[in-house]
C-alpha positions as CSV (number, residue, x, y, z in Angstrom):
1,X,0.0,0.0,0.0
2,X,1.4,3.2,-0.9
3,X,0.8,6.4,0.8
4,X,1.0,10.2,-1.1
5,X,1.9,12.8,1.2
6,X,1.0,16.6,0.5
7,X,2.4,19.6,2.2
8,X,1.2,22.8,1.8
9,X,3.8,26.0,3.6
10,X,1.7,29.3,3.4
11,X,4.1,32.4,4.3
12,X,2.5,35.6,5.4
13,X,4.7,38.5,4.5
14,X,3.4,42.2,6.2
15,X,4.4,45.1,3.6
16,X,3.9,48.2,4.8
17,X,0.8,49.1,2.6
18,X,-1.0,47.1,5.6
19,X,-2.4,47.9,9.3
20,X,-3.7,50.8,10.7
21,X,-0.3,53.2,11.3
22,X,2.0,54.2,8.5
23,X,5.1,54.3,10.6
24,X,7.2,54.4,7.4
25,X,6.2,57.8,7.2
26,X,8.2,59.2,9.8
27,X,11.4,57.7,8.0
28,X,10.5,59.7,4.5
29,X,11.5,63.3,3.8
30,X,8.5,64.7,4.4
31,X,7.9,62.6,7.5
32,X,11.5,63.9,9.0
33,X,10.5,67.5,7.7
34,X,6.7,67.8,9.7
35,X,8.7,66.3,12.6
36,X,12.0,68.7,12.6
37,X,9.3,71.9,11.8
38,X,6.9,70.6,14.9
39,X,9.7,70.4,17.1
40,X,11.1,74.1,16.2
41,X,7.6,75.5,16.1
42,X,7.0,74.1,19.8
43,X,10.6,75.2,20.9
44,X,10.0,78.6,19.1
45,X,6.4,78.9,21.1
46,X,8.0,77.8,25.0
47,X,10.9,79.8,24.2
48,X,8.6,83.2,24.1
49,X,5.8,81.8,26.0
50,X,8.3,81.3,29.3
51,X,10.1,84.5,28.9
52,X,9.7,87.1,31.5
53,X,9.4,90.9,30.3
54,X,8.1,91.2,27.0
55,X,8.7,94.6,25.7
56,X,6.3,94.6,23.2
57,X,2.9,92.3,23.9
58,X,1.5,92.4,20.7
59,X,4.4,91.4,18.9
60,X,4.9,88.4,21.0
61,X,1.1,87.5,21.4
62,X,1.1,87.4,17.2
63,X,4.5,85.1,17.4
64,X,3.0,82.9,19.9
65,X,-0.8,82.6,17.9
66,X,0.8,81.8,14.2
67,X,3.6,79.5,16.1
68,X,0.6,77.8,18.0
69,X,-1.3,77.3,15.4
70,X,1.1,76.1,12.6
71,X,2.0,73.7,15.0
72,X,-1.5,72.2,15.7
73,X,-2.1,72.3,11.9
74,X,1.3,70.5,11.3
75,X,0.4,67.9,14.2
76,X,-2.8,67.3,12.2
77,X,-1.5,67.0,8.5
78,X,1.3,64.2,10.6
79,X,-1.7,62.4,12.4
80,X,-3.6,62.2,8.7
81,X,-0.5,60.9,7.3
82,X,0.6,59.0,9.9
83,X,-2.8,57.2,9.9
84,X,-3.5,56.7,7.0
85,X,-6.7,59.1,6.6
86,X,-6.1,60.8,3.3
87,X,-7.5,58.0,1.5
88,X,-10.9,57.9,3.8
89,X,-11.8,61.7,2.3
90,X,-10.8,61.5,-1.4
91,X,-12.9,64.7,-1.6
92,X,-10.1,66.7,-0.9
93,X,-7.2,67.3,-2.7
94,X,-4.2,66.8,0.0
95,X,-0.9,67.3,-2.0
96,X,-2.9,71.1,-3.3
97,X,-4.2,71.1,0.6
98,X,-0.8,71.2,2.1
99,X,0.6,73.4,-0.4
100,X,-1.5,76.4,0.5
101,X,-1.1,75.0,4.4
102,X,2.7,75.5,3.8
103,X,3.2,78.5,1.5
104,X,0.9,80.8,4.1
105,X,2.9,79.3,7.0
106,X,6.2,79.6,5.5
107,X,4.8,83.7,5.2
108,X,3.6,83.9,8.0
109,X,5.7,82.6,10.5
110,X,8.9,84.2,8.1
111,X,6.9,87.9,9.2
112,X,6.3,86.7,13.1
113,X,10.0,85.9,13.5
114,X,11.2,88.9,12.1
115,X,9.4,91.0,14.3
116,X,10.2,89.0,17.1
117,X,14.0,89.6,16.7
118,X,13.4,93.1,15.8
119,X,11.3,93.5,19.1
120,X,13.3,91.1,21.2
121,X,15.7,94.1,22.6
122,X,18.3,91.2,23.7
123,X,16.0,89.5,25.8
124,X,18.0,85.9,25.6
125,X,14.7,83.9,25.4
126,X,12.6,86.0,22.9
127,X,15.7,85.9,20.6
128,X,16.0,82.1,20.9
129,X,12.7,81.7,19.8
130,X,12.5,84.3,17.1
131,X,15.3,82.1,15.7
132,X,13.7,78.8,15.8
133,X,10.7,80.4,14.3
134,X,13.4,81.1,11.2
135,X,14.3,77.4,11.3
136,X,10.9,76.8,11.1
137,X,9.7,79.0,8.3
138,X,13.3,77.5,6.8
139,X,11.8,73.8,6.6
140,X,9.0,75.2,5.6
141,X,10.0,76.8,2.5
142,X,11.2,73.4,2.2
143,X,8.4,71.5,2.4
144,X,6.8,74.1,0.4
145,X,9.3,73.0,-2.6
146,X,9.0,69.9,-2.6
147,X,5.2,70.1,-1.9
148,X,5.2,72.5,-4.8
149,X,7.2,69.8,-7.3
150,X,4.7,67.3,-5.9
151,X,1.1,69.1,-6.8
152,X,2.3,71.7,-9.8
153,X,5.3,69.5,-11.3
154,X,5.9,68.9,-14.6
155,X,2.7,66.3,-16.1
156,X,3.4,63.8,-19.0
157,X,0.8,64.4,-21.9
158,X,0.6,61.8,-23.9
159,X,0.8,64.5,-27.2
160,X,4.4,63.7,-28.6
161,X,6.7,67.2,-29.8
């Protein structure tokens, strides 16, 4: 009597197209830039939030609100990457959404740090921040770029010259 014996292996391989978190993301450029221009906004905002003797308030109230909120909206544009939710609201154009996010922050944090170091009158702390807030608006203007070569790049046609 002779016996057949059949084996069957079955390999399960995980890419990283699978699961819930896209931790991949925080090893890509623009991963590594939303994290570097988080962690200068949030220096940039303790560094004038904790200082002691501002000599002009409404300068460093403006810093602190665009600082504040850039971060926040950078934190959220991370989370949506980081989770994956882009692709749950197809409705909305994210490459043209970050864009516009970037090119009015890279602005508008460019104008709060100048006045900060214009207004800082050697205050230690209020210059230490008005220079992260240029390292920020720096990765920015990054990000912007490459944002920028990312929505508006060149297009193939399919017309031949």
């Amino acid at each position: 009597m002779s016996h057949t014996v059949i084996t069957t292996t079955t390999t399960t391989t995980r890419t990283s197209g699978d699961g819930v978190f896209n931790m991949g993301y925080t090893r890509t450029i623009p991963g590594l830039l939303k994290i570097g221009q988080m962690l200068a906004l949030l220096i940039a905002f303790l560094c004038v939030h904790c200082a002691r003797g501002w000599p002009s308030w409404a300068a460093f109230q403006y810093f602190e609100v665009v600082t504040l909120w850039f971060l926040i909206a950078l934190l959220i544009f991370f989370l949506m990457h980081l989770f994956r939710l882009q692709a749950k609201m197809p409705c909305i154009n994210w490459p043209l959404t970050e864009f516009f996010h970037y090119s009015v922050g890279t602005l508008l944090i460019f104008i709060a740090s100048i006045i900060a170091a214009v207004k800082s009158l050697g205050v230690s702390a209020l210059t230490a921040g008005s220079v992260f807030g240029f390292i920020a608006a720096f990765l920015m203007a990054i990000s912007l770029w490459t944002s920028y070569s990312v929505t508006c790049g060149s297009h193939q046609t399919g017309a031949s010259v």
